[in-house]
C-alpha atoms as an extended CHARMM CRD file, in Angstrom:
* protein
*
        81  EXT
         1         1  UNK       CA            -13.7710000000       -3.2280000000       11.2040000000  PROA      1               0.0000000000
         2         2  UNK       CA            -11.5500000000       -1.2840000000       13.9230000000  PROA      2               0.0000000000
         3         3  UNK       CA            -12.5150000000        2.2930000000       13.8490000000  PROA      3               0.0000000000
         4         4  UNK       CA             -9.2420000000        4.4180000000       13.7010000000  PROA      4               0.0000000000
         5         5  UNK       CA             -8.1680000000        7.9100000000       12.5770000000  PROA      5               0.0000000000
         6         6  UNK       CA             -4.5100000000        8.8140000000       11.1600000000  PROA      6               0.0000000000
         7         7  UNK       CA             -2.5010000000       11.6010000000       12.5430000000  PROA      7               0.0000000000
         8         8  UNK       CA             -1.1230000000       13.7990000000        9.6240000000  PROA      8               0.0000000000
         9         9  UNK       CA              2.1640000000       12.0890000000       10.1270000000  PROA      9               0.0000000000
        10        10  UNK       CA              0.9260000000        9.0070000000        9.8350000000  PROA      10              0.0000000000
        11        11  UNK       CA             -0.3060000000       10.0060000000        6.6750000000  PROA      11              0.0000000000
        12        12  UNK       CA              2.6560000000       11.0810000000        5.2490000000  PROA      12              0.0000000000
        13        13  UNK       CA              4.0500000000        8.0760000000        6.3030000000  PROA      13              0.0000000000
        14        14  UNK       CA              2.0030000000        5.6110000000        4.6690000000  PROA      14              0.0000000000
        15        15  UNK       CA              2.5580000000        7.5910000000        1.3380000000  PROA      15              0.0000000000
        16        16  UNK       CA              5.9850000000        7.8790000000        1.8410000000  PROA      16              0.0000000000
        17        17  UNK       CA              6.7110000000        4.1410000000        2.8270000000  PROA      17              0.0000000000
        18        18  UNK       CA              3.6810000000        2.5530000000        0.7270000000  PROA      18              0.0000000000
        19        19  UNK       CA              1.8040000000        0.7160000000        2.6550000000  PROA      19              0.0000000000
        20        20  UNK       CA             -2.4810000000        0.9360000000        2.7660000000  PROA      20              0.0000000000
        21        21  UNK       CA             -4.8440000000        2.0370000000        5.4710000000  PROA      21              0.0000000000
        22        22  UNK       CA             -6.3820000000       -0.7960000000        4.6250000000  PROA      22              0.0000000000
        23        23  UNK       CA             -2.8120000000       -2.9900000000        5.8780000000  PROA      23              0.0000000000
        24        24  UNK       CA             -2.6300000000       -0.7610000000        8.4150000000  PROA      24              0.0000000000
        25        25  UNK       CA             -6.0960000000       -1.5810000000        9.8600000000  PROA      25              0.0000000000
        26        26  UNK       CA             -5.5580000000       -5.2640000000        9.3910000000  PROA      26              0.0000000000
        27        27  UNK       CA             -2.2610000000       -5.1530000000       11.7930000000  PROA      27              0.0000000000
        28        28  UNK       CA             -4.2900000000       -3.3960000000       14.6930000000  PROA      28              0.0000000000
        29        29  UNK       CA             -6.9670000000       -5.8830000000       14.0490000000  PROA      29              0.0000000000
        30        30  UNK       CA             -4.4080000000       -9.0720000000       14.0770000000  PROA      30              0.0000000000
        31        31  UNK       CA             -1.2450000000       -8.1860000000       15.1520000000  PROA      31              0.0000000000
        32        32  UNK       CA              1.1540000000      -11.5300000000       15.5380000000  PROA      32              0.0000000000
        33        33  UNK       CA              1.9570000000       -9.8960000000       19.0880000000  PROA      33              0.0000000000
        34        34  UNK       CA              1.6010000000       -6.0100000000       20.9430000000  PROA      34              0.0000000000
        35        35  UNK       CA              3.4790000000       -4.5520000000       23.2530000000  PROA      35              0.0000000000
        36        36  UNK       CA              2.8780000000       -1.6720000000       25.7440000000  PROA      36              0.0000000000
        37        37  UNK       CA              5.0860000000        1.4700000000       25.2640000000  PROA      37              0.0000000000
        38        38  UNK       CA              7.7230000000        2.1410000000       28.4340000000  PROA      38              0.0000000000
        39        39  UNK       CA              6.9780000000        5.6000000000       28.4610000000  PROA      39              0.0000000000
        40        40  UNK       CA              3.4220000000        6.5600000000       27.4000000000  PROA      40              0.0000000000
        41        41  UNK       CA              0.3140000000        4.6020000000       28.9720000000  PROA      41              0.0000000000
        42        42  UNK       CA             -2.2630000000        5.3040000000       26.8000000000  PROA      42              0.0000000000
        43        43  UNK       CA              0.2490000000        4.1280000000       23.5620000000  PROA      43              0.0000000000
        44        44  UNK       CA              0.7960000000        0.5800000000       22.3110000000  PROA      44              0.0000000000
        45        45  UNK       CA              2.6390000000       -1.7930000000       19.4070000000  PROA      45              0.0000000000
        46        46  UNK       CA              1.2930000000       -3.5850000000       16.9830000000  PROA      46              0.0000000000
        47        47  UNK       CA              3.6100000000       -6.3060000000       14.8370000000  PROA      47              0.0000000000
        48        48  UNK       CA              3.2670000000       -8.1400000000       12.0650000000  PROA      48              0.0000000000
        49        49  UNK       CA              6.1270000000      -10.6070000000       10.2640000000  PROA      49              0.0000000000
        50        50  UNK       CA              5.7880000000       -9.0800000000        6.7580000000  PROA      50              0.0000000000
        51        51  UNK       CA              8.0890000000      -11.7290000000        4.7540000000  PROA      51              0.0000000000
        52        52  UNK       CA             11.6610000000      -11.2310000000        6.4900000000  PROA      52              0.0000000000
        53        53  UNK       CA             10.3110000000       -8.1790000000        7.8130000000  PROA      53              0.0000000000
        54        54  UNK       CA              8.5840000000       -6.8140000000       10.8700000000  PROA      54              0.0000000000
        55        55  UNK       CA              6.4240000000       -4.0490000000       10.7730000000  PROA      55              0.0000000000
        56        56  UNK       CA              5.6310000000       -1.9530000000       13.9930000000  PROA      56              0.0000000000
        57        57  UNK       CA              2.3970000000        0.3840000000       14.0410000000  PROA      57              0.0000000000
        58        58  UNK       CA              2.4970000000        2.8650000000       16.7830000000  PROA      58              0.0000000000
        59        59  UNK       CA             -1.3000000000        3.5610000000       18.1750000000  PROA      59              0.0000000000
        60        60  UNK       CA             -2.4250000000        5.8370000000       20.6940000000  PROA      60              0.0000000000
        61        61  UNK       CA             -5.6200000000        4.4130000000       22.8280000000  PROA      61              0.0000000000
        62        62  UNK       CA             -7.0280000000        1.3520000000       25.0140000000  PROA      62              0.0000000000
        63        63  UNK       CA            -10.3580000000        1.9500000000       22.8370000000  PROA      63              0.0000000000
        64        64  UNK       CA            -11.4560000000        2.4470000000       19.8240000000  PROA      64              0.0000000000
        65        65  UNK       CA            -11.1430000000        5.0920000000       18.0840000000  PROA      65              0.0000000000
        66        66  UNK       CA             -7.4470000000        4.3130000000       17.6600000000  PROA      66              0.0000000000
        67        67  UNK       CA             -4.8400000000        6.8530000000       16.5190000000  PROA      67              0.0000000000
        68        68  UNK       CA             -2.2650000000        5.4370000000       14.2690000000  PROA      68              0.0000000000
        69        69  UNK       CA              0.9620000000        7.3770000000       15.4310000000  PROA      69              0.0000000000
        70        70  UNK       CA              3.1570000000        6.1440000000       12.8240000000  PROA      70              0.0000000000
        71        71  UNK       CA              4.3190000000        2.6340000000       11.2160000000  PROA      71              0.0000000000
        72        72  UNK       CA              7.9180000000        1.2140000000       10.0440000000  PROA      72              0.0000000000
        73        73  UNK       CA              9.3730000000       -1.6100000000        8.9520000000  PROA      73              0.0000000000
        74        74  UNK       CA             11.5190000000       -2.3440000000       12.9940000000  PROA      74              0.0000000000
        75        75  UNK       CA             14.6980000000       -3.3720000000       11.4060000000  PROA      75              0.0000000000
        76        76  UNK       CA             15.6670000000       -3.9600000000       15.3020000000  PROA      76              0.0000000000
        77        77  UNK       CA             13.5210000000       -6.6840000000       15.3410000000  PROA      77              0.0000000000
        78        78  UNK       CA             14.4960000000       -8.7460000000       12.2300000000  PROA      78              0.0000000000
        79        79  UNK       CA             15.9720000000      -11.2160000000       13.7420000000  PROA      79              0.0000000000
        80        80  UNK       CA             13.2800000000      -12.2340000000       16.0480000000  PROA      80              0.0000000000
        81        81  UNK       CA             11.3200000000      -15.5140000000       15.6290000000  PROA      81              0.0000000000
């Protein structure tokens, strides 16, 4: 299993939006595709096609430990096949 810590917002987040660590871990581990952020080097995408939706997990690091940033559903990216 990917070894990876949650930042306090993060936390909040997955309370406040429902979703598990546990789905959480499972995107970083398979993600249908990543991206690397424009801005920040050492922080990265992960998607997964949840249904009709796409959700994006923000992580900070090229190695594990990972630090989940935060995670939404990208409604930006809906449309995307």
């Amino acid at each position: 299993m990917v070894k990876v810590s949650f930042t306090r917002h993060a936390e909040d987040m997955l309370k406040e939006r429902k979703f598990t660590k546990e789905e959480i871990i499972s995107v970083i581990s398979n993600p249908d595709w990543r991206e690397n952020d424009e801005q920040e080097t050492e922080i990265w995408h992960a998607f997964k096609r949840i249904g009709q939706k796409i959700l994006r997990v923000v992580i900070k690091g090229r190695e594990e430990p990972y630090t989940v940033i935060t995670m939404f559903y990208d409604k930006r990216l809906r449309n995307r096949k």
